[in-house]
C-alpha positions, 0 to 999 in steps of 0.5 A: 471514552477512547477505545483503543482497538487496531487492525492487526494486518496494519501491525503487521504491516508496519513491522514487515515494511520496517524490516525490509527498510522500506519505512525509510527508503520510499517517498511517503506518499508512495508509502501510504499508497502502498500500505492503502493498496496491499490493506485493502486486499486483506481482510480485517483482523481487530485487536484490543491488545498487542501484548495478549496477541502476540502472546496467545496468536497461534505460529502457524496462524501468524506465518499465514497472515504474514505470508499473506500480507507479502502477497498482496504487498507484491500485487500492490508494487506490481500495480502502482508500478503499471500505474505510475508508469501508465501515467508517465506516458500519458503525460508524456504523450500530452507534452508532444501533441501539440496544441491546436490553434484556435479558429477565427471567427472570419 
């Protein structure tokens, strides 16, 4: 038996990243890394159906977790940003210090 339930704030973050042409624009590791990072500061809202949750979801209930949603997602990008350049420098860092020599053993 396969149950079919889904976290709605994925769903809704799918369809936000779509209309906002990111699907498309970013590389899909940023992407999944994106997703993970904004998923992770929202809380879980399971769902069997989408058809009965888009038919008996309350507006204003939806408003909120869609903006809800564009606030973690704006954290998310600010953080993989400050990390991605973060470890740009390190590497950078990394190819200027040169290489100590080794010592010999006399």
């Amino acid at each position: 038996m396969q149950l079919e339930i889904r976290n709605y704030y994925e769903v809704l973050l799918m369809e936000i990243l779509k209309d906002e042409g990111l699907m498309d624009e970013l590389p899909e590791e940023f992407l999944a890394d994106l997703c993970c990072v904004t998923l992770n500061q929202l809380p879980v809202r399971y769902v069997r159906h989408l058809v009965d949750t888009y038919f008996f979801e309350d507006y204003s209930e939806l408003q909120n977790m869609k903006r809800e949603i564009q606030d973690s997602l704006e954290k998310a990008r600010a953080f993989l940003k400050a990390n991605t350049l973060r470890r740009r420098q390190e590497e950078q860092q990394k190819a200027e210090t040169p290489l100590a020599e080794p010592k010999s053993d006399s």
